[in-house]
N, C-alpha and C positions, 0 to 999 in steps of 0.2 A: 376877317371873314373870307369866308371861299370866293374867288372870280366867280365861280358860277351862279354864285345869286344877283351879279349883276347882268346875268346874258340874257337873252330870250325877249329881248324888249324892254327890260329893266331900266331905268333911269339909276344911276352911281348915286348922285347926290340925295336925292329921295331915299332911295337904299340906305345910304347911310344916316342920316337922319332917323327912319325907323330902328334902325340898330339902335342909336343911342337911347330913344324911349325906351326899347324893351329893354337894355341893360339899366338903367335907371329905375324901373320898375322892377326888376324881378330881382334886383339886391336889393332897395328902397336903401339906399346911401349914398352920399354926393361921394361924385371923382372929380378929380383936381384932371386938365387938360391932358397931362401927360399918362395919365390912368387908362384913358377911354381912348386916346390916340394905339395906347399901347393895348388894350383888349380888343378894340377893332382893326387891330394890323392897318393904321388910317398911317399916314403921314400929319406932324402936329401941325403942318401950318396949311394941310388942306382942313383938319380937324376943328381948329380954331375956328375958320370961315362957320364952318358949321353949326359950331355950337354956339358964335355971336348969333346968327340970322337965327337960330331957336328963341334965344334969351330974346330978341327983338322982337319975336314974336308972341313972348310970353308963353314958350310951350317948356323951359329953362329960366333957373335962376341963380345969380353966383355969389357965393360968400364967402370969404375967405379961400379965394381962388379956387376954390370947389365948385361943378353944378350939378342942379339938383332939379325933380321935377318943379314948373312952375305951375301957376291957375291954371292955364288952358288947357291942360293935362288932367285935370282933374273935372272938368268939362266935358270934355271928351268921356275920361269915364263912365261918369253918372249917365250919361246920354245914353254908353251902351245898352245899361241896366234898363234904362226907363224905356226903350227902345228895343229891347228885347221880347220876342213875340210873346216866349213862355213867360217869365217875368215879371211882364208886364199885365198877365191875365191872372196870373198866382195867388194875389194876396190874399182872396180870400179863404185858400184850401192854408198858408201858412196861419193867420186869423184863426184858423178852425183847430187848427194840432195846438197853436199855443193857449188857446182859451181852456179847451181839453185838459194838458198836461201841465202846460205854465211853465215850461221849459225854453230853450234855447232851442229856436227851429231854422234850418238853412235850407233856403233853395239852391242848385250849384251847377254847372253843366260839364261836360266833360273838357276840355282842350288841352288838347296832345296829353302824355304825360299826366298831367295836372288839373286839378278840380277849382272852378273858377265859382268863387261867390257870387252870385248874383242877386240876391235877396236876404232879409232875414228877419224875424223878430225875438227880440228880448227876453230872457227868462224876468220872471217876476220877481226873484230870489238875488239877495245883494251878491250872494256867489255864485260867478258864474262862468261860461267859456269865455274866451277873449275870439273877438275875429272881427271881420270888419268885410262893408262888400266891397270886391275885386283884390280879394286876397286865394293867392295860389298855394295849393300844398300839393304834394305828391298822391297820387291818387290812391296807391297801392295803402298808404297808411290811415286812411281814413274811414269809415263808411257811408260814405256819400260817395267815394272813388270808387269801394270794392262794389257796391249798388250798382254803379254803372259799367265799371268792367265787366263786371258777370253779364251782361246783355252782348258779350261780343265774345266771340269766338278765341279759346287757348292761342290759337297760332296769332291773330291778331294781335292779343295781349303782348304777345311775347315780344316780337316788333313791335309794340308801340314804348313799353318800358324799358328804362335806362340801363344799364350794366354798370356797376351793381345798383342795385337798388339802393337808396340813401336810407339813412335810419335814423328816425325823430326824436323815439325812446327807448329804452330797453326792450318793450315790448311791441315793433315795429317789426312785421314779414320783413326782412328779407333777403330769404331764401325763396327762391321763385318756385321751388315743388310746395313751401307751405303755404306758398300764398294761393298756387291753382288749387289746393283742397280745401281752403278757406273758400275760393268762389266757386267749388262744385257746393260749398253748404249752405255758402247764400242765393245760388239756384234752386237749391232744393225747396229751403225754407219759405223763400219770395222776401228774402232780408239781407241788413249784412250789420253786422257790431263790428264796433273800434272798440275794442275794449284797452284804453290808453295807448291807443298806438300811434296818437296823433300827438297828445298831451298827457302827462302824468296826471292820475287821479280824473280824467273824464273818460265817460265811456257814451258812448253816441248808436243811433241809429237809425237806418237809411233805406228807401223802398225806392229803386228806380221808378220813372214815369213816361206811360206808354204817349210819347207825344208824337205829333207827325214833324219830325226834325231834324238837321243833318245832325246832330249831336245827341248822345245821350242825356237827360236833367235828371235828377235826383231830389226828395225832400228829404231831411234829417231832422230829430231830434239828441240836444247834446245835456249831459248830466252829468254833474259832478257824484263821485261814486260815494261818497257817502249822505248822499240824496237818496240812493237807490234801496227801498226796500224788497220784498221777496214779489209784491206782485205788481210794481211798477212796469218792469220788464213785457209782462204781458199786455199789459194796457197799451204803452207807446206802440207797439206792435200792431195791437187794433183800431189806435188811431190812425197809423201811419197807411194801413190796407185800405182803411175805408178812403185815405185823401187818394191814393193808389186808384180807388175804381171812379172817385169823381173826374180822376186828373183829363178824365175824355171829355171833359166840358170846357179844353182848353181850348179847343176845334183845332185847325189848321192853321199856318201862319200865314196864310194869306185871308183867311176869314176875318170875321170882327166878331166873333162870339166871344 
């Protein structure tokens, strides 16, 4: 990691320690000491110190000389969800698309790059999407991402996403000129489809929501495409607007409405 994330008043140790959560989290696979000494450019026997007083804390756990998130990691998580302003006022606009469609519905927010689950409910249907909350995708490939890209400005985008852009499936943007004319269509429309570009054979979709919030949120629904008849399309759409115009009864996040 760069010296300069430790400057500016940074604590090294703390610094480091957050490293290793977020590298633990964003593979979701155990490293063995010498993995994570060597992805964080650490020294292994400051590294060590490290990752024992994690495991001691239960925020790490080691097996077979590998560590791996522990409980308290997973504490933390759920807290953000349950603790999150939008989130946590949501259930009943997601309640309302799944009783509606009976599909696979996500609430998700934007951070950096990547679309953070924060919510979801259950298709009714034994087949269905896989995801889980505080699962990260690329945003560009989704439509719960492209939803909330489109509410920021081309040059922003462009700076905020990766070079190259990573690709999920065959049918995944990216090329960055198809993807800004995919989000002039989902400005146009007031929508955005994944049509498999997240996962083979589902196709999703996604209505940003006007919240008062440093971050963009989005709802989705997700459908396996051979679910999809000719006038389903239309429907999820009318559900998705109408949670769209209630989503202003989210109030503010400092309110309790």
């Amino acid at each position: 990691m760069s010296e300069a994330r430790a400057a500016a008043g940074r604590v090294r140790a703390v610094d480091r320690s957050l490293d290793v959560l977020e590298l633990l989290a964003t593979t979701r696979r155990p490293y063995a000491l010498s993995e994570v000494a060597r992805e964080l450019e650490v020294p292994k026997s400051t590294m060590l110190g490290i990752l024992r007083t994690m495991e001691s804390r239960g925020w790490l756990v080691e097996a077979g000389g590998a560590f791996a998130l522990g409980p308290r990691s997973l504490v933390l998580g759920t807290a953000y969800a349950d603790t999150d302003f939008v989130a946590s006022r949501a259930g009943v606009l997601l309640d309302q698309v799944l009783a509606s469609i009976g599909e696979t519905v996500h609430l998700a927010c934007l951070d950096g790059a990547d679309v953070l689950y924060l919510a979801k409910r259950e298709s009714t249907h034994p087949l269905r999407m896989f995801s889980a909350i505080g699962r990260r995708l690329p945003a560009h490939a989704t439509a719960l991402g492209k939803a909330m890209l489109a509410t920021l400005s081309d040059e922003a985008i462009d700076e905020l996403l990766p070079r190259p852009l990573p690709r999920l499936t065959d049918a995944t943007l990216v090329e960055r000129e198809d993807l800004f004319v995919d989000l002039r269509q989902t400005r146009s429309q007031g929508y955005a489809i994944d049509r498999g570009e997240n996962a083979d054979g589902i196709e999703c979709w996604a209505v940003a929501l006007d919240v008062d919030a440093a971050v963009p949120y989005a709802v989705s629904v997700s459908i396996p495409t051979l679910r999809i008849d000719a006038d389903l399309p239309d429907r999820v759409v009318q559900v998705l607007r109408a949670v769209q115009a209630d989503a202003v009864r989210l109030g503010r996040r400092d309110s309790t409405a």
